[in-house]
N, CA, C and O of each residue as an XYZ file, in Angstrom:
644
protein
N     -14.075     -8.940     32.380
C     -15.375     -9.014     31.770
C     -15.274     -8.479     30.351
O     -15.474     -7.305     30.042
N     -14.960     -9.407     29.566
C     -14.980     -8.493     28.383
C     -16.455     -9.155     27.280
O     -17.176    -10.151     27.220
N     -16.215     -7.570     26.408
C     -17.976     -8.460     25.910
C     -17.423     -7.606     24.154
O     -16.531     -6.788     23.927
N     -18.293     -8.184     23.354
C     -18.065     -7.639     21.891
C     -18.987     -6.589     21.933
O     -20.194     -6.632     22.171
N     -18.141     -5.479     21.626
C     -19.113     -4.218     20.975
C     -18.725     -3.753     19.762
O     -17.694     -4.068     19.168
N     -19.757     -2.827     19.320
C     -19.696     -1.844     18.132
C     -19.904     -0.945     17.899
O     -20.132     -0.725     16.709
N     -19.966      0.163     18.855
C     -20.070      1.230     18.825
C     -19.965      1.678     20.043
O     -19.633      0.764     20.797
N     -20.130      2.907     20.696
C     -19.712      3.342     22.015
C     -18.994      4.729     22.603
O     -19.122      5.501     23.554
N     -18.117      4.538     21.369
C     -17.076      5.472     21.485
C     -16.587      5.831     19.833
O     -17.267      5.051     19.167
N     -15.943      6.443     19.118
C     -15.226      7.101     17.588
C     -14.682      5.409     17.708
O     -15.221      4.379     17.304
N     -13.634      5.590     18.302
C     -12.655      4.401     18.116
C     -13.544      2.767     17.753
O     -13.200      2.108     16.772
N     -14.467      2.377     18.512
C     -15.361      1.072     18.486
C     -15.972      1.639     17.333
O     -15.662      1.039     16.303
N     -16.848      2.737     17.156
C     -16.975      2.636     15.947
C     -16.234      2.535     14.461
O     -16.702      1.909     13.510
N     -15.211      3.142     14.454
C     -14.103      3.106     13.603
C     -14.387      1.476     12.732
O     -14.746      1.274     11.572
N     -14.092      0.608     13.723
C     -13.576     -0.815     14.382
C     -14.812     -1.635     13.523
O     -14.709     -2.462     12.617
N     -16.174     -0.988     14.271
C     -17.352     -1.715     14.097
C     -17.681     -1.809     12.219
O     -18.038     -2.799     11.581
N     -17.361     -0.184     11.638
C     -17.298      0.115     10.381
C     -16.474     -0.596      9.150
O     -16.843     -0.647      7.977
N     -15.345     -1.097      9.673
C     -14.472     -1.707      9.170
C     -14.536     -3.372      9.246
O     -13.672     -4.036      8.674
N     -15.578     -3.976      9.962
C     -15.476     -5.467     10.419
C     -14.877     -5.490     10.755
O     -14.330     -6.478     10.265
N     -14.044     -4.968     11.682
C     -13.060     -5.949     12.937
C     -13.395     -6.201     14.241
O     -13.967     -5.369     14.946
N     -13.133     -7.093     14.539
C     -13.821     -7.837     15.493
C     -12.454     -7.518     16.969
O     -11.262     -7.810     17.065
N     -13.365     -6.855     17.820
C     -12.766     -6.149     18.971
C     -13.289     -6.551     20.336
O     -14.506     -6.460     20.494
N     -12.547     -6.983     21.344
C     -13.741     -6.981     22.660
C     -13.146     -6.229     23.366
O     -11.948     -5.952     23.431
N     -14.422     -5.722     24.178
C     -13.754     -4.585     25.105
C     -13.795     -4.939     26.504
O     -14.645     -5.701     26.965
N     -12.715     -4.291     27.309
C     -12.796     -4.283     28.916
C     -12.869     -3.126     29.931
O     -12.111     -2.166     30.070
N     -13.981     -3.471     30.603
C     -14.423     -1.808     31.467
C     -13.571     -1.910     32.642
O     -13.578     -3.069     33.056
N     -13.113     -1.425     33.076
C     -12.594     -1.639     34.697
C     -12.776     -0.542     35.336
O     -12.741      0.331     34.469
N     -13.008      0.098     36.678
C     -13.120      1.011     37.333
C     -11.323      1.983     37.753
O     -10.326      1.655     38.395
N     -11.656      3.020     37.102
C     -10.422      3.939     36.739
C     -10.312      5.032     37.461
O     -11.105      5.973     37.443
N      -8.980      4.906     38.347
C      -9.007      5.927     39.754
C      -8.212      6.893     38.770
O      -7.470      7.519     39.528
N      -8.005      7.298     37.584
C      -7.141      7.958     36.893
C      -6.749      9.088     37.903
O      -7.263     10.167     38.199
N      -5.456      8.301     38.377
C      -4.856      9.230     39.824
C      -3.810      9.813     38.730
O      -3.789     11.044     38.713
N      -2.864      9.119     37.736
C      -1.898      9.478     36.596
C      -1.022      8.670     35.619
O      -0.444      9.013     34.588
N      -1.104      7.465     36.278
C       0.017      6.133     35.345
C      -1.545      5.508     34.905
O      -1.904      4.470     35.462
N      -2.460      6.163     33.895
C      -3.321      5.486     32.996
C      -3.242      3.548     32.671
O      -3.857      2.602     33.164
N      -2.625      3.611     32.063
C      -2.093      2.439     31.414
C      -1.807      1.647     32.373
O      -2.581      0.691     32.311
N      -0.868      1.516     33.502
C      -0.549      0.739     34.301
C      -2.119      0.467     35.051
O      -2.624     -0.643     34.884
N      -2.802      1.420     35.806
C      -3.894      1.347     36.100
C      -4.662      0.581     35.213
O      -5.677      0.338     35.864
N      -4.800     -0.039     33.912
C      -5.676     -0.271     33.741
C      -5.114     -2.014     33.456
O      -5.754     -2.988     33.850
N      -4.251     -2.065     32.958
C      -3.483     -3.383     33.155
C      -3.779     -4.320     34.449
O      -4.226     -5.467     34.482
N      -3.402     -3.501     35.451
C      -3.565     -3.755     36.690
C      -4.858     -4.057     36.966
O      -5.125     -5.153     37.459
N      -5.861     -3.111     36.682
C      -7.517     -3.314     37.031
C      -7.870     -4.679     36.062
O      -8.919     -5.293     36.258
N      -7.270     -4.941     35.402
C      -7.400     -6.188     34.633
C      -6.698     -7.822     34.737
O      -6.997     -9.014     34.683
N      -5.894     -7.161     34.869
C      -4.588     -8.573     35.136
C      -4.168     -9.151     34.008
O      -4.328    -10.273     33.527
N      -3.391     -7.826     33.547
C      -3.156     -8.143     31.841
C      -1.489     -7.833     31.972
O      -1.184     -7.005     32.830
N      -0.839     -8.194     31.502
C       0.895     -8.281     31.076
C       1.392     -6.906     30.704
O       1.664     -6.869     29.504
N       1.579     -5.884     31.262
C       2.068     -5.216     31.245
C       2.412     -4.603     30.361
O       2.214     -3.391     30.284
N       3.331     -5.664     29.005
C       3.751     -5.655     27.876
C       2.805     -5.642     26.732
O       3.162     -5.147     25.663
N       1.422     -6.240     26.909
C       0.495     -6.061     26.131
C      -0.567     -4.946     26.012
O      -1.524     -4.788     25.255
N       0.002     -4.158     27.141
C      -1.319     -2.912     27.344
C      -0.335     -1.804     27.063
O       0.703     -1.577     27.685
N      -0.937     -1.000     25.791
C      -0.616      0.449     24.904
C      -0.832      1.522     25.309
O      -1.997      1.449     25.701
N      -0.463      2.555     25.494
C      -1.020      3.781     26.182
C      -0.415      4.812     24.986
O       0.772      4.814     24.660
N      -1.096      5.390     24.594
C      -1.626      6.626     23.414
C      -0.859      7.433     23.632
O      -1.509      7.943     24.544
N      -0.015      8.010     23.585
C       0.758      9.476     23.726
C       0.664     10.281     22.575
O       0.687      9.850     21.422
N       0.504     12.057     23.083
C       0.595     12.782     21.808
C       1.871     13.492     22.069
O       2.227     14.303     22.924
N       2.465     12.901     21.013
C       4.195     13.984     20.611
C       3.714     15.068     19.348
O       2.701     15.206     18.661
N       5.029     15.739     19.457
C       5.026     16.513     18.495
C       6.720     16.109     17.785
O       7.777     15.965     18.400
N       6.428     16.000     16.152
C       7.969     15.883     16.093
C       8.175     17.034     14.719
O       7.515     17.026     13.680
N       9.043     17.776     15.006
C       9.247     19.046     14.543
C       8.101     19.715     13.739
O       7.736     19.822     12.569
N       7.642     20.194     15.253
C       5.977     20.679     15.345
C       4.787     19.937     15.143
O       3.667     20.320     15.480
N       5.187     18.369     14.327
C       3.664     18.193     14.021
C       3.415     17.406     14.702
O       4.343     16.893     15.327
N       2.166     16.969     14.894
C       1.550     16.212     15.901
C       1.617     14.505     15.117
O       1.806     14.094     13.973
N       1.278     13.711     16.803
C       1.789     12.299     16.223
C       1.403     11.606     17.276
O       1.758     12.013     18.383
N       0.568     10.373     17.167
C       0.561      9.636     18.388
C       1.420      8.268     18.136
O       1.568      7.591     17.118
N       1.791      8.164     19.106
C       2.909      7.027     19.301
C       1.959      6.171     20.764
O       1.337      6.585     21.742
N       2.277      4.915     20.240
C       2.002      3.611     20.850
C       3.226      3.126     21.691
O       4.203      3.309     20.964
N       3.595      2.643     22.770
C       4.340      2.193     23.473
C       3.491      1.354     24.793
O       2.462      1.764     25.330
N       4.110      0.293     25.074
C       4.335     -0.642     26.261
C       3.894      0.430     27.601
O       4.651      1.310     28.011
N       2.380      0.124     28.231
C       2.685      0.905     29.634
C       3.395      0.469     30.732
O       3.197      0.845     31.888
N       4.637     -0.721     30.183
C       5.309     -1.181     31.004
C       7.326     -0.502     30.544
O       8.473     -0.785     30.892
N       6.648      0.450     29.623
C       7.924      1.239     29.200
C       7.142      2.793     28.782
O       6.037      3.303     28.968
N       8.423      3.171     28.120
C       8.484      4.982     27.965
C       8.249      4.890     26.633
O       8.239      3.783     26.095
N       7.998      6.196     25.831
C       8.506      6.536     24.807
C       9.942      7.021     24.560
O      10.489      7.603     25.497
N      10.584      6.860     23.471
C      12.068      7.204     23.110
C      11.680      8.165     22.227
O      11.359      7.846     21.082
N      11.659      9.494     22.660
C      11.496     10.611     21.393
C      12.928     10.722     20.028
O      13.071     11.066     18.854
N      13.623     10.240     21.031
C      14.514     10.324     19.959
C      14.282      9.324     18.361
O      14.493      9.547     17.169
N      13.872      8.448     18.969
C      13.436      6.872     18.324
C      12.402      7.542     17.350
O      12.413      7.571     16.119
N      11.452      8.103     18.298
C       9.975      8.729     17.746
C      10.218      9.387     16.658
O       9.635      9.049     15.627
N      11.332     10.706     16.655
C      11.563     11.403     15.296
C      12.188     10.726     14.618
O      11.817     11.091     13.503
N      12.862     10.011     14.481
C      13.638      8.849     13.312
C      12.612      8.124     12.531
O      12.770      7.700     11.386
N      11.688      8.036     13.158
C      10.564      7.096     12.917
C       9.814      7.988     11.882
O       9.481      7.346     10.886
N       9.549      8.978     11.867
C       8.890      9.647     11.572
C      10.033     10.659     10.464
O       9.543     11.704     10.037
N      10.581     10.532     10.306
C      11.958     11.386      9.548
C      12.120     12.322     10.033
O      12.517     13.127      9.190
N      12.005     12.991     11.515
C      12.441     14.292     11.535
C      13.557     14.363     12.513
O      14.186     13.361     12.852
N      13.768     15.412     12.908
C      15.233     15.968     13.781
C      14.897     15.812     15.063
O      15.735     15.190     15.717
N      13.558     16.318     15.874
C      13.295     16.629     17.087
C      11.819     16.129     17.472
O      10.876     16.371     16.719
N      11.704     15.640     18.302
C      10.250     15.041     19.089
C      10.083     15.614     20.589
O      11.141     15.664     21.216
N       9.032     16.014     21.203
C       8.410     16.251     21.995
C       7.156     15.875     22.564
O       6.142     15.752     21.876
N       7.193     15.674     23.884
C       5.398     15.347     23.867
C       4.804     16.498     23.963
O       5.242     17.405     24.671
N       3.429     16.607     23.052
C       1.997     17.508     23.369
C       1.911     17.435     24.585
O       2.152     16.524     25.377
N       1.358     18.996     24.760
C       1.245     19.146     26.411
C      -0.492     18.467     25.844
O      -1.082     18.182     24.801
N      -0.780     18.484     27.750
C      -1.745     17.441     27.564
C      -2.931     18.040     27.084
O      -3.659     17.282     26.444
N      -3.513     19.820     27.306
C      -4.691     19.948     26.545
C      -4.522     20.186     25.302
O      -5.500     20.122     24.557
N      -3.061     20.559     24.721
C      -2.933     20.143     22.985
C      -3.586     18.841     22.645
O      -4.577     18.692     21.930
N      -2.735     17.712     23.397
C      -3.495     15.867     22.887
C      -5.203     16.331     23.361
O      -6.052     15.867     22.599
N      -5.609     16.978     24.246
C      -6.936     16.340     24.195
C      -8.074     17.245     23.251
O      -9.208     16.994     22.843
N      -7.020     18.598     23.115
C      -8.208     19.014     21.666
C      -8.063     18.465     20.453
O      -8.956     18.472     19.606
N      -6.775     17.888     20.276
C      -6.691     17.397     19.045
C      -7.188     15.714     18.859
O      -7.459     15.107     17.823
N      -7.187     15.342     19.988
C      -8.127     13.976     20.014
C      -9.278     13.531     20.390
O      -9.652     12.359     20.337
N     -10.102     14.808     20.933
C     -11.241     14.959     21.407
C     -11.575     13.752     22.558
O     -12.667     13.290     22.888
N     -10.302     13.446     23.006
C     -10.542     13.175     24.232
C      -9.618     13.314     25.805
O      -8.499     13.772     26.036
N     -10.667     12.691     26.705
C      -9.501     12.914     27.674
C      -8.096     12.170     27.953
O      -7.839     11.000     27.666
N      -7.241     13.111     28.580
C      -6.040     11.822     29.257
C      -6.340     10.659     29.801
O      -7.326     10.406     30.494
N      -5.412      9.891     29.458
C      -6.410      8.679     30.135
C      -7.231      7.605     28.990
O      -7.138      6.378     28.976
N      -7.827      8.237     28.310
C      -8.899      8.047     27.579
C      -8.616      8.130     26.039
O      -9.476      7.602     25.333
N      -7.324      8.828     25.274
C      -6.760      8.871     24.581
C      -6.454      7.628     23.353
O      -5.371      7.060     23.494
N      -7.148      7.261     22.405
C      -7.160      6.333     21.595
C      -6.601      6.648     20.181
O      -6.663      7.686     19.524
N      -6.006      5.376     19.893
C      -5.274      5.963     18.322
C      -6.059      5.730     17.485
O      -5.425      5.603     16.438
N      -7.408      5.553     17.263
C      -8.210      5.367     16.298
C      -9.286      6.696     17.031
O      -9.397      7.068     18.199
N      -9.992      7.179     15.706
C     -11.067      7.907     16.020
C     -10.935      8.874     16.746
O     -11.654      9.045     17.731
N      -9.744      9.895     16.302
C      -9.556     11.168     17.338
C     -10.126     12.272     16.359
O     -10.534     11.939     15.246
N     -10.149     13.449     16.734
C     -10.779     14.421     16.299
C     -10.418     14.691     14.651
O     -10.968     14.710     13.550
N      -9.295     14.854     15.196
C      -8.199     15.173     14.154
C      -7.240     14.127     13.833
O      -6.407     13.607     14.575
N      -7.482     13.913     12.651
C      -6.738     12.476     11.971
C      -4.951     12.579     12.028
O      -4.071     13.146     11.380
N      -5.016     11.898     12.910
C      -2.901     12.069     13.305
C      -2.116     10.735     12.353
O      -2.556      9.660     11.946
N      -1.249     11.161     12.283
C      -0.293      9.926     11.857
C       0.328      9.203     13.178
O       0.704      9.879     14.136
N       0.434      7.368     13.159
C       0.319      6.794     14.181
C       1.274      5.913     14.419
O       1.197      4.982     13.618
N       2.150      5.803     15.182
C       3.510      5.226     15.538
C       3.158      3.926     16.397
O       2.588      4.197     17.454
N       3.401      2.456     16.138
C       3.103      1.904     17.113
C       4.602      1.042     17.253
O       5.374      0.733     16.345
N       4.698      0.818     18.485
C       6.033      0.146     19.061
C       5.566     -1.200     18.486
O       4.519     -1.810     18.703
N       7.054     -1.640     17.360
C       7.050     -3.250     17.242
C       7.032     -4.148     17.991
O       7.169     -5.285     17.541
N       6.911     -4.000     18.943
C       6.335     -4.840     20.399
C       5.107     -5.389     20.180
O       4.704     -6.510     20.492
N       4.576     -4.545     19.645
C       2.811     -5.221     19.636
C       2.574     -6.323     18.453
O       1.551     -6.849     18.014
N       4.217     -6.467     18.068
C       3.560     -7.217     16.830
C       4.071     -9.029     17.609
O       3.799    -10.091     17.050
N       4.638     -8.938     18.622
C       4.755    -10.092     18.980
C       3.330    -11.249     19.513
O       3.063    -12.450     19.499
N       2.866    -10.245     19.846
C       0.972    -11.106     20.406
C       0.076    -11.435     19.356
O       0.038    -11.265     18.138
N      -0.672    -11.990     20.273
C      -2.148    -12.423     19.170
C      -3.001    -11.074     19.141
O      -3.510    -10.493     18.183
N      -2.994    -10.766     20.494
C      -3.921     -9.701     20.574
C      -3.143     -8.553     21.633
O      -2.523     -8.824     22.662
N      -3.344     -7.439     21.140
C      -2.871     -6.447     22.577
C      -4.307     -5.670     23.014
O      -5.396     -5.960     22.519
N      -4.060     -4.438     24.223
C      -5.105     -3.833     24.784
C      -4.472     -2.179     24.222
O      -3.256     -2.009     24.128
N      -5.251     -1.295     23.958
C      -5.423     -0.030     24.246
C      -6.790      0.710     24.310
O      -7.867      0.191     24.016
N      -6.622      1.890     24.700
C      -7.779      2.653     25.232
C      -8.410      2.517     24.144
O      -7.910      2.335     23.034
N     -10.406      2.664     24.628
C     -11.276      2.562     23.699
C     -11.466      4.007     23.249
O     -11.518      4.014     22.019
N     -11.545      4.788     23.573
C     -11.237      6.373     23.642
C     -11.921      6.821     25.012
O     -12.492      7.909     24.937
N     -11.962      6.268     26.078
C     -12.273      6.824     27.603
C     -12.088      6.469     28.415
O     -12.567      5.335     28.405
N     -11.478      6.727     29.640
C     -10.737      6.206     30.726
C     -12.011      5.161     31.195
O     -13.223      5.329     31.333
N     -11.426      4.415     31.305
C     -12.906      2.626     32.124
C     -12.592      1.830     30.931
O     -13.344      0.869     31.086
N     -12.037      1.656     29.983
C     -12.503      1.306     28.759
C     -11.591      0.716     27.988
O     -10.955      1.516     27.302
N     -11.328     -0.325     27.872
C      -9.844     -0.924     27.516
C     -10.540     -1.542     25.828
O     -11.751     -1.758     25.766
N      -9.861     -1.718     24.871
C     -10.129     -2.472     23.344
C      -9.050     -3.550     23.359
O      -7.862     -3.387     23.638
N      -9.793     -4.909     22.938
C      -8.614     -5.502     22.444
C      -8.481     -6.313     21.191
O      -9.302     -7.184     20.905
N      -7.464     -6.029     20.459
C      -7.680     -6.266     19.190
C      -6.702     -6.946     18.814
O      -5.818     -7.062     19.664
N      -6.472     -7.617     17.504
C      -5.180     -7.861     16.640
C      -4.284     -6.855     16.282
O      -4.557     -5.979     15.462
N      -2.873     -6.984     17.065
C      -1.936     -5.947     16.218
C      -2.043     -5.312     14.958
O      -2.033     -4.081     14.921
N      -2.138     -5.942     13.974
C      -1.995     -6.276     12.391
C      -3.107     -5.641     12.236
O      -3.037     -4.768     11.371
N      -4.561     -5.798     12.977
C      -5.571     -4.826     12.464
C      -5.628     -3.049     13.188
O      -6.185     -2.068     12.695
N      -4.954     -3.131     14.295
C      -5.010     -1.626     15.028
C      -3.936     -1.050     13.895
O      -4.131      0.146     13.677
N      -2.917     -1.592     13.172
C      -2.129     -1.055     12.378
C      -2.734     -0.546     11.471
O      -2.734      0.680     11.361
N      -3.447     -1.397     10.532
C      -4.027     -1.329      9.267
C      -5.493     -0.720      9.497
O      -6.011     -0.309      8.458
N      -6.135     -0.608     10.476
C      -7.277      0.483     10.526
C      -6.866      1.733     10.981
O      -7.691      2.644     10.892
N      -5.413      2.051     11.602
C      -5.055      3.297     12.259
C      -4.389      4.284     10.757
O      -4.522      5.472     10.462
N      -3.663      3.146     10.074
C      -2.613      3.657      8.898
C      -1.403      3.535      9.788
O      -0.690      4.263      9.097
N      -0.625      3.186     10.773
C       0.138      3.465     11.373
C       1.282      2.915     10.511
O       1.269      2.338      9.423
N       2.267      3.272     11.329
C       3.916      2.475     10.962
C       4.311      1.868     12.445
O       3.773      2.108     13.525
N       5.336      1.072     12.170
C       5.716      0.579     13.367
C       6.889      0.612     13.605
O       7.334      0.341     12.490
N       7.947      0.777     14.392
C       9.029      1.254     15.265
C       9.431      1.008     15.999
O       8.689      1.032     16.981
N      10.666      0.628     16.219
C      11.497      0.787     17.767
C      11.149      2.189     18.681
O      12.081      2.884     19.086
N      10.082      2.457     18.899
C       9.866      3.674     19.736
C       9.743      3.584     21.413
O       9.577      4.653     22.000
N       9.811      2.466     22.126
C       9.722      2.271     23.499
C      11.363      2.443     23.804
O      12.347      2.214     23.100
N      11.216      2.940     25.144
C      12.399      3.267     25.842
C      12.129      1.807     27.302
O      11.334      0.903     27.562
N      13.404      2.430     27.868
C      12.747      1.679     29.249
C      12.473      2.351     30.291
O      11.998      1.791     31.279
């Protein structure tokens, strides 16, 4: 069921502010812990096209990275990407004060605190991919090329398998 919105959430608004044209998908979210797969699944979407938000840290600073919820992040990948030596993920109530939202729910647009944004060159193969709207039920789907260019992101070999 997806429908066009513009507001809702930071992230749709972000979206709505900028003219880009986004539709969103609600699905009912047992957020038991594999987010992303769950929501793919509640949808019947490719695996490869649905993003799941992670907060790393790469020598200390914070960073969200984009990856496949049908793969991992490669921290190693992650700090290269980013020029540094060492990557880690944010434990999870670090990502959710600094993104003002929950796990799950975690969006690379419109977080509290303005992060720098890693997205796996994967996403640049589609027309359109899915990631969180900023709340678990809540899927966005947009043009690669614009989640890039409204996030500021860079893009990367950052998925593992």
């Amino acid at each position: 069921m997806a429908k066009r919105s513009a507001a809702g959430t930071p992230a749709l608004a972000l979206l709505a502010k900028a003219g880009i044209t986004v539709s969103t998908h609600a699905y009912e979210a047992p957020g038991v812990a594999a987010y992303g797969t769950e929501a793919a699944d509640a949808l019947g979407l490719d695996h490869a096209r649905v993003f799941k938000t992670l907060v790393a840290e790469v020598d200390g600073s914070p960073v969200l990275a984009m990856v496949p919820v049908s793969g991992s992040l490669d921290l190693k990948a992650l700090a290269a990407a980013r020029g540094g030596k060492k990557a880690v993920m944010a434990d999870v109530a670090v990502a959710e004060r600094l993104t003002g939202s929950v796990a799950g729910g975690i969006s690379p647009l419109g977080s509290r605190t303005r992060l720098p944004v890693v997205v796996d060159e994967s996403a640049l193969r589609f027309d359109t991919v899915f990631c969180s709207a900023g709340k678990r039920g809540l899927q966005m789907e947009l043009a690669p090329g614009d989640l890039v260019t409204t996030a500021g992101a860079t893009t990367a070999a950052v998925a593992g398998g």
